[in-house]
C-alpha positions in Angstrom: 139.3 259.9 -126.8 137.6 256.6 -126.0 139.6 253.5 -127.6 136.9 251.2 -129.6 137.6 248.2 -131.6 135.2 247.2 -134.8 135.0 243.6 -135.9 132.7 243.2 -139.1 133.5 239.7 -139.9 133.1 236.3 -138.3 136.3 234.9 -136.5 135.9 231.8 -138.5 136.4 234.0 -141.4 140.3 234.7 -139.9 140.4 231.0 -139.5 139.3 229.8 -142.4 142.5 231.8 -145.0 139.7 232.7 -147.7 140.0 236.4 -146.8 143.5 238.5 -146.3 142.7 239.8 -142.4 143.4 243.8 -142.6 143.8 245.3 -139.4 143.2 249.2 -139.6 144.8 251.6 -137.1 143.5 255.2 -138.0 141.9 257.9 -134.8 140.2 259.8 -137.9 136.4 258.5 -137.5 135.7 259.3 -141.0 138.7 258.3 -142.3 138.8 254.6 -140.5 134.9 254.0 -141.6 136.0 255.0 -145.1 138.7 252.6 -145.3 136.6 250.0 -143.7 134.0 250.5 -146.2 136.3 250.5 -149.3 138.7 247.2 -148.1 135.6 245.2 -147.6 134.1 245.7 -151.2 137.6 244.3 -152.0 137.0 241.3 -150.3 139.0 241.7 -147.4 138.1 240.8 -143.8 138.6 244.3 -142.1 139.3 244.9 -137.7 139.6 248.7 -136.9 141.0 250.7 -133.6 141.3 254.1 -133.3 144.3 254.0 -130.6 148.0 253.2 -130.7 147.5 250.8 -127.4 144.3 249.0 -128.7 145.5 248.2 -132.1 148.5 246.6 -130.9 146.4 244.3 -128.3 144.4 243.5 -131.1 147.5 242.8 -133.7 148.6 240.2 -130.7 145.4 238.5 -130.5 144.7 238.1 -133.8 147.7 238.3 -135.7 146.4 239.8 -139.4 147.7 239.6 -142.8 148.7 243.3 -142.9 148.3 246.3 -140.9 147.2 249.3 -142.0 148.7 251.8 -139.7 148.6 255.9 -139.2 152.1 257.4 -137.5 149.9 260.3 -135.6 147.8 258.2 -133.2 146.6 259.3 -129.6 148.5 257.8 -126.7 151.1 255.3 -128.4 151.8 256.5 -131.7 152.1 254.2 -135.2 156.4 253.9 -135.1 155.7 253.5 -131.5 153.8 250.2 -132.4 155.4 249.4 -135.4 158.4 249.3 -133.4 157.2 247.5 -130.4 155.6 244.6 -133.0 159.0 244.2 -135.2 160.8 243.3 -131.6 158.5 240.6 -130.9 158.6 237.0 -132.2 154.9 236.3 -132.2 153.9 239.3 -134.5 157.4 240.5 -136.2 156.5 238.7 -139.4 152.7 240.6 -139.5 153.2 243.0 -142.6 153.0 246.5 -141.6 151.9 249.6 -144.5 151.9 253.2 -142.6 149.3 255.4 -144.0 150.4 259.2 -143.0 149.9 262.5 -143.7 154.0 262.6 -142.9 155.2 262.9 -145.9 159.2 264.0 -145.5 161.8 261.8 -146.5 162.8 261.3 -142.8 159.6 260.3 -142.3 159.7 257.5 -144.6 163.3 256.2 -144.1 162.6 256.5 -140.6 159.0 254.0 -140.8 160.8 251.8 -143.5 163.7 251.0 -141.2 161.7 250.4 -138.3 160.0 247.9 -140.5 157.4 248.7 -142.2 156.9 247.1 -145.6 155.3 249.8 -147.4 154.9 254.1 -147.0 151.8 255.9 -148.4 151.2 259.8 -147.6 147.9 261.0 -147.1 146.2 262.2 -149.4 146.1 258.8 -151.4 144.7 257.5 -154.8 142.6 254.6 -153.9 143.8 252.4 -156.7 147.2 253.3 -155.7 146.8 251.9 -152.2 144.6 249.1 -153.9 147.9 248.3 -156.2 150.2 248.4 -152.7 148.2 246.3 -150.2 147.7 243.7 -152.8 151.8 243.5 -153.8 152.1 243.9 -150.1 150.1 240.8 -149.9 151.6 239.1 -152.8 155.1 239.4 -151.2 153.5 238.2 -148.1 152.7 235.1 -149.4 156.1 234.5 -151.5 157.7 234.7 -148.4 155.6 232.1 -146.7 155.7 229.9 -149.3 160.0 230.6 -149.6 160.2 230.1 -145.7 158.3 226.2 -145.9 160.8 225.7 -148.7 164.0 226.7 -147.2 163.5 228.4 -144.1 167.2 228.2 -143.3 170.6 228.8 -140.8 172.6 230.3 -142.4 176.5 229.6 -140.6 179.1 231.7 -141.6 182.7 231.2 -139.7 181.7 232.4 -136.1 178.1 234.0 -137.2 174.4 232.0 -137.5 171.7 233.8 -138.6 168.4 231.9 -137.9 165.2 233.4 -139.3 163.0 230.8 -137.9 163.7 232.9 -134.2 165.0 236.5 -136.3 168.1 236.1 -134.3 171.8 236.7 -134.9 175.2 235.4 -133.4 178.8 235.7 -133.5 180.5 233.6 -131.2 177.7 232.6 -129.2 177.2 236.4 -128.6 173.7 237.8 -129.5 173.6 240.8 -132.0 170.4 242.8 -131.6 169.0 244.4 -135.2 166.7 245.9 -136.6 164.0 244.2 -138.7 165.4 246.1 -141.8 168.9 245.3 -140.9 167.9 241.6 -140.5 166.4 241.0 -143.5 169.5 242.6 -145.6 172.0 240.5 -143.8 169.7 237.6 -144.8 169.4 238.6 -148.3 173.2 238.9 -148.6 174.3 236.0 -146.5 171.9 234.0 -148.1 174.1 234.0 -151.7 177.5 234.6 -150.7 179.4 235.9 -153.2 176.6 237.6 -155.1 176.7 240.8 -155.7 173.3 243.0 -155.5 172.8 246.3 -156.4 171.3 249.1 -154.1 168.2 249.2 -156.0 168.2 245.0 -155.4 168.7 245.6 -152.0 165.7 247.7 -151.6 163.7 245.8 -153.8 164.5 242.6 -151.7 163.8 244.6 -148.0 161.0 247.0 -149.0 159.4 245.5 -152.2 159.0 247.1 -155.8 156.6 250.4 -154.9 158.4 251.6 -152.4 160.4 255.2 -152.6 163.5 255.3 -150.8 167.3 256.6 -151.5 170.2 254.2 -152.4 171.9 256.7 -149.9 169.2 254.3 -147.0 171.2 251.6 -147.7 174.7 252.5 -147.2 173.0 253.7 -143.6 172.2 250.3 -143.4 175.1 248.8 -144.0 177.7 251.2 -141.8 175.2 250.1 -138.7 174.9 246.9 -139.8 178.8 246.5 -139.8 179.5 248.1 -136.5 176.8 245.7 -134.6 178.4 242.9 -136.4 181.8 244.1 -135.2 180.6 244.5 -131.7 180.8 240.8 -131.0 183.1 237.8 -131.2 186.9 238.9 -132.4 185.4 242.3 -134.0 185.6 241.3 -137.6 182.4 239.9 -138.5 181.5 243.2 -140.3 183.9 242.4 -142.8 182.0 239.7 -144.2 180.1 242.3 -145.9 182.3 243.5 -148.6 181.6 247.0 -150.5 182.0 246.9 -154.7 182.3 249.9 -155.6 180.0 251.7 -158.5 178.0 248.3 -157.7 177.0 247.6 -154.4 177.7 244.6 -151.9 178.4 241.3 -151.4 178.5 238.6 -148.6 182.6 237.3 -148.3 182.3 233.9 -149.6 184.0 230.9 -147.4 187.6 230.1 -149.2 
């Protein structure tokens, strides 16, 4: 199939910040005009590309609001370039909701921990979806508006987390994680000594709407540890203390 690209809006438009930019990625022709149709009577400025590859050139270039992205795609496929977007600076912070007719639970622990900020299975209610991309959006801006406020290192002993360049070190040694991995170490280093739920957790990573087992957390957390472990003197793991019945906390500095 022939990659095509479908701009319906002025690029002043993605300039200007009156209209959320959605970029749809969906190979279904009648699908893709559907959702174009529908977002733009909801006031969004809408880009569509029917390929894995294409849709990721045009995330690059034009860097949207959110992304609206299937899983099965010709060529690259949506975890593919959900994946390849979360790794780079320049478009990890572009919000990312995969729109799938996968609907197993693997599926959707798999796309959340690659990074994606919100899972909906095909076939969807459109005031469902509606009721997503807007808290998508929503948290979007909350975050933007929480990074100009206090967009801070956070230094621990041996370990800096810096979300200004998503990067991670003990002892001078870069850890590489996840997107999902990074923002729970943020949200627990962040208050030290606080201790947060599973359900908080998830709420903090994925948002409110999202459906995922407390059991994706504790995942989470064992990997977490062990790349945390895998640098400086082997302990910085530690710093993330389990309460049991509870959740987890951040070690606080004595």
């Amino acid at each position: 199939m022939k990659a095509r690209a479908k701009c319906h809006a002025a690029g002043s438009e993605v300039a200007s910040g009156h209209k959320a930019h959605l970029l749809v990625i969906e190979d279904e022709a009648d699908l893709q005009e559907l959702l174009h149709y529908n977002l733009m009577r909801e006031g969004f400025l809408v880009t569509c590309a029917d390929c894995g590859e294409l849709g990721l050139e045009m995330a690059r270039r034009n860097k949207p609001d959110l992304l609206i992205l299937d899983l099965m795609l010709p060529g690259m496929d949506g975890l593919e370039v959900c994946r390849v977007l979360r790794a780079e600076s320049e478009t990890a912070s572009i919000s990312i909701m995969m729109l799938t007719a996968k609907d197993q639970e693997t599926d959707i622990v798999l796309g959340l921990e690659l990074g994606a900020d919100d899972y909906v299975t095909k076939p969807y209610r459109w005031r469902e979806l509606m009721a997503r991309i807007k808290a998508v959006l929503r948290r979007r801006a909350a975050r933007a508006k929480q990074d100009q406020a206090d967009d801070c290192v956070i230094q621990h002993q041996a370990m800096v987390v810096d979300p200004q360049r998503h990067k991670v070190t003990v002892a001078d040694c870069v850890v590489e994680l996840t997107a999902t991995e990074f923002k729970l170490l943020y949200a627990l280093a962040g208050r030290p000594g606080r201790v947060f739920t599973r359900r908080q957790l998830i709420k903090r990573i994925h948002g409110e709407l999202v459906a995922v087992t407390d059991r994706s957390i504790d995942v989470q957390i064992v990997s977490l540890r062990r790349k945390l472990n895998s640098a400086g003197d082997g302990q910085a793991g530690e710093t993330i203390e389990t309460v049991h019945g509870i959740g987890y906390r951040f070690k606080e500095e004595k």
